[in-house]
N, C-alpha and C positions, 0 to 999 in steps of 0.2 A: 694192551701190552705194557704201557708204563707202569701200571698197577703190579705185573707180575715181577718187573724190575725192580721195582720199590721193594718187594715182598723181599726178593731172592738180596739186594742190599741191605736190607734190614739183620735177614735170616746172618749172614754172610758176618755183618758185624759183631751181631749177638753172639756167634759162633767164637770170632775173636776175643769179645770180653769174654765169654764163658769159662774159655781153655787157657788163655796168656795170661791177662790183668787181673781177675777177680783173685785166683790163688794164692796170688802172693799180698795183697793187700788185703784181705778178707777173710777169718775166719772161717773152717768146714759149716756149721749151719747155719752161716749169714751170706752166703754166697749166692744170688739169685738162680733158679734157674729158667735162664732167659727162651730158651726153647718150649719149653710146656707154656709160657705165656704168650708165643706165637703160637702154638696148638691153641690156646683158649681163643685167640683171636681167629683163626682160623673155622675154628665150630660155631660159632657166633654168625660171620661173614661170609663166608666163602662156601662155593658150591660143593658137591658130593664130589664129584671127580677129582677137581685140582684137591680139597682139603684135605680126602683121605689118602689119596697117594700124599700128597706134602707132609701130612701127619706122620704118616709111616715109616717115610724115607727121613725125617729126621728126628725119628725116635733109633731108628739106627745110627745113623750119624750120630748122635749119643751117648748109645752102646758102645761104637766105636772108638770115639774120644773118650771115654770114661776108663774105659775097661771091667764092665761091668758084664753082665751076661748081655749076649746079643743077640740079638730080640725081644727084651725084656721092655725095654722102653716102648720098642716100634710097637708091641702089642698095647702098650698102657695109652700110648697117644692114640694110637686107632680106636680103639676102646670109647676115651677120654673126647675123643674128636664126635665118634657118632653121637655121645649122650649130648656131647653139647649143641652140635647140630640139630637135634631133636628139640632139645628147648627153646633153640632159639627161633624157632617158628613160631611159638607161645607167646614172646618177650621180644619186649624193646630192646633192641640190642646196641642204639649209638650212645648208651648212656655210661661216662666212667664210672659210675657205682658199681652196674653189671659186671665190667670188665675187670673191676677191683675184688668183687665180693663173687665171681668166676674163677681168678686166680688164685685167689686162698683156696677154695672148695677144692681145684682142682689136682694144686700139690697135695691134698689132703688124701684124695683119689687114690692118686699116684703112688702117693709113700703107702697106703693099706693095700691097691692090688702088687704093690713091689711088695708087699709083706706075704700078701697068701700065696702068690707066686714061688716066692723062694722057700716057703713052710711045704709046700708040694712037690719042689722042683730041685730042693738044692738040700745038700748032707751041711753046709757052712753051720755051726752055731753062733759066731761074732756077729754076724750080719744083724740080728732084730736089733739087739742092742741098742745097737748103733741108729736105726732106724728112728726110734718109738722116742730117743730123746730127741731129737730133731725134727722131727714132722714140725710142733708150732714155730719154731724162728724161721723155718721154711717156706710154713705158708706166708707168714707176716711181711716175709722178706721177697718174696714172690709175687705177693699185692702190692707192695711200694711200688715194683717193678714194673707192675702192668702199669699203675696210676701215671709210671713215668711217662711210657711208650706209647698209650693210648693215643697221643696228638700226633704221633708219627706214622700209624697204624691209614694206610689207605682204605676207601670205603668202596671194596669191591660191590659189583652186583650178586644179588643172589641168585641163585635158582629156583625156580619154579617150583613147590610142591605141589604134587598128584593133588 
């Protein structure tokens, strides 16, 4: 139980710097996004149930504070959650390289299925643009992030695979 506390005070925080503090001191593609590096943690650690529901529900929560399409994210994180979940059966997962060189990969993910997503989904034309310059200070800036958070990140148990 304290574990999920941790999780949801963590989430809770990151949610605050994400929406209040980073915008106004932080340039658009230097701005972490601290959620997708709780989804990386999340795929790594955490079991099928609590991770994909967690995933999903704050890739909306996302959505919803961005204003961007909603369920755009919740898909990417679900997505982003099962691949990582999968590998990390494979892999060492207490190591901050992992977590560091997961968090780049993973905005990297992110911003290309947010790309074929809206080339399928959306009439916008501004949007790639804006995208395709941004992906690398994203990821970079995204990895700082994890390397930060890593030491605060509880070490839930996993589950069992079949």
């Amino acid at each position: 139980m304290a574990t999920y506390l941790n999780i949801f005070v963590l989430v809770t925080v990151g949610i605050l710097l994400q929406t209040v503090l980073f915008p106004y001191y932080l340039a658009d593609p230097f701005q972490p996004n601290l959620l997708s590096v709780f989804v990386v943690y999340l795929g790594f650690r955490a079991g099928v149930r609590f991770g994909a529901c967690s995933s999903f529900l704050l890739g909306l929560l996302q959505d919803s504070l961005s204003g961007i399409y909603f369920g755009l994210n919740g898909f990417c994180f679900l997505l982003l959650f099962f691949l990582y979940h999968e590998a990390a059966a494979r892999l060492y997962t207490d190591t901050r390289v992992l977590m560091v060189v997961g968090a780049f990969l993973a905005t990297g993910i992110i911003a290309v299925l947010h790309l074929l997503l809206l080339i399928v989904f959306s009439v916008s034309e501004g949007a790639y643009a804006s995208l395709v310059g941004a992906i690398l200070p994203q990821c970079l800036v995204n990895s700082i992030a994890a390397a930060v958070l890593f030491p605060l990140f509880p070490r839930p148990g996993k589950e069992d695979h079949p």
